[in-house]
C-alpha positions, 0 to 999 in steps of 0.5 A: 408421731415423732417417726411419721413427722420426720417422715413427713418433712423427709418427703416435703424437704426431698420434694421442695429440694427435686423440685429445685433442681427440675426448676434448675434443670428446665430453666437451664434446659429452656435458656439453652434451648432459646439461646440455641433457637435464636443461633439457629435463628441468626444463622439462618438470617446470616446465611440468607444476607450472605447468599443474597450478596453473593448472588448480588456479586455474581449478578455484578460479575456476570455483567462485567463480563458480559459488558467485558466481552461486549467491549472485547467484541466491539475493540475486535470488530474495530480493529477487524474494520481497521485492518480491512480499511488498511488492506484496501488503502495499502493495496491500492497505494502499492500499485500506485507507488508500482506504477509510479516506480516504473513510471521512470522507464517510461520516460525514455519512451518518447512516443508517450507525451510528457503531459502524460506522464503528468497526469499518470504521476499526480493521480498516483501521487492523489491514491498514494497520499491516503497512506497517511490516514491508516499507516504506522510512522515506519510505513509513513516514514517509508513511503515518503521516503519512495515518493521523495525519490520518485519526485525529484527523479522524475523533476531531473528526469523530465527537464532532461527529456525537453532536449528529446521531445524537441528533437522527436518534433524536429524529426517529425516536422522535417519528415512532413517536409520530405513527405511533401516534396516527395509528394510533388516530386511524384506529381511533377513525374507524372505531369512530365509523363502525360505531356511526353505521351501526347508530344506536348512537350516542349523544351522549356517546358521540360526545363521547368519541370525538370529544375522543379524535380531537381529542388525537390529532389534536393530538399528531400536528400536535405531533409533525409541527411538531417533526419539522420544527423538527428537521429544519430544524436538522439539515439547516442543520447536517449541510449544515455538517458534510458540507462539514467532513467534505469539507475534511477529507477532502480535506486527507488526499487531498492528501498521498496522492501522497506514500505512491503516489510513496514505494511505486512507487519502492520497488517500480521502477515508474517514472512521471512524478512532476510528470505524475503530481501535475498529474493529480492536484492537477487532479482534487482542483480538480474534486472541490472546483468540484463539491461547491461547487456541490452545497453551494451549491445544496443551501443555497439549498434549505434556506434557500427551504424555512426561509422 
């Protein structure tokens, strides 16, 4: 009894204690499995937030740059217009501040008139002045300094040319003359004729004529022997004054470098600076050998036809 009582409480005490520890066991097993179930959980929730601000990030990163390369294209599209704004105006003005330049030569040339030369200056001037919208402060500051030159060349070279265009109106008013004495020294030739064909000439009459040929004759060897002091006088002069006008011209050439060097840096054509100013400056020494020469010779011409 006591054995199979034993045995009883050995079994209901093993029992109650295994069941204890499978309670233990599944409790633990549960709590570890919840505990895993809800990591698994926030890890999934975490891993969604994360990748829905990334995602959100990258929108935000596409947009900038696309709003970056919208601006990029936009400031080369503007910079494009305004290097193409700068060619148009800058080629302009250099044939402009070209014609101005050579203008100067242009002013020994006495068959132009000097409202002429006005006029060709001042609209230059009007196409130049557009230099100041688009240019840098070096091509400005070079610009101005040409047009300054250009200026005060043409002021001086334009008061002196007066003395020539009043001697050019002298010559041209006194050539009228002789042209019109010649004219009545042809008719008084003819009416002499005709008369002497149909004998009706009588000496008074032919002394008529003939002290009327002689006036004229000598108006017209007056006339011819001013004509010529004059021209003997301007040509001395306008032979000085053309080499003027060349010093002139040349002294505003030389700082044209410095205008082309200033725009094409502007405009990122690249060159040669010291090639390009070697080429330059050398076609300046030739430019000056050659009027020399032409100077020169012209001014033993003059001096050979004074003698």
């Amino acid at each position: 009894m006591n054995d199979d009582l034993m045995y009883i409480l050995e079994l209901t005490g093993s029992a109650l204690f295994g069941s204890g520890i499978f309670f233990f066991l599944i409790r633990k097993y549960i709590s570890s499995y919840l505990n895993k179930k809800g990591e698994n959980l926030a890890t999934k929730e975490d891993i969604e937030e994360i990748t829905t601000i990334i995602e959100s990030v990258k929108a935000v990163n596409i947009q900038s740059i696309e709003e970056i390369r919208s601006s990029n294209r936009l400031n080369l599209a503007a910079i494009e217009r305004e290097k193409t704004l700068k060619k148009e105006v800058y080629l302009v003005a250099i044939e402009a501040i070209t014609r101005s330049y050579n203008m100067i030569l242009n002013f020994s040339d006495l068959d132009i008139e000097t409202k002429q030369l006005n006029n060709n200056i001042n609209k230059d001037t009007s196409l130049i002045s557009r230099v100041h919208l688009v240019a840098s402060e070096s091509t400005v500051e070079s610009v101005l300094k040409i047009m300054s030159l250009i200026g005060d060349s043409s002021l001086e070279l334009l008061l002196d040319r007066q003395v020539f265009m009043i001697r050019k109106a002298d010559i041209e008013t006194l050539q009228q003359l002789r042209s019109e004495s010649n004219k009545k020294i042809s008719k008084l030739i003819l009416i002499l004729e005709n008369l002497n064909s149909q004998n009706l000439l009588n000496t008074r009459q032919n002394d008529i004529i003939q002290h009327k040929l002689k006036e004229k004759e000598l108006e017209v060897f007056n006339c011819s022997q001013e004509i010529n002091n004059i021209w003997k006088l301007q040509n001395q002069e306008l032979l000085i004054y053309s080499k003027k006008c060349m010093t002139h011209f040349l002294t505003i050439l030389k700082l044209f470098p410095e205008t082309i060097l200033s725009i094409r840096r502007e405009l990122d054509l690249k060159i040669s600076q010291e090639l390009y100013l070697e080429i330059f400056n050398e076609n300046i020494k030739n430019a000056e050998s050659i009027f020399d020469k032409f100077y020169n010779k012209i001014n033993k011409e003059i001096n050979l036809n004074n003698k």
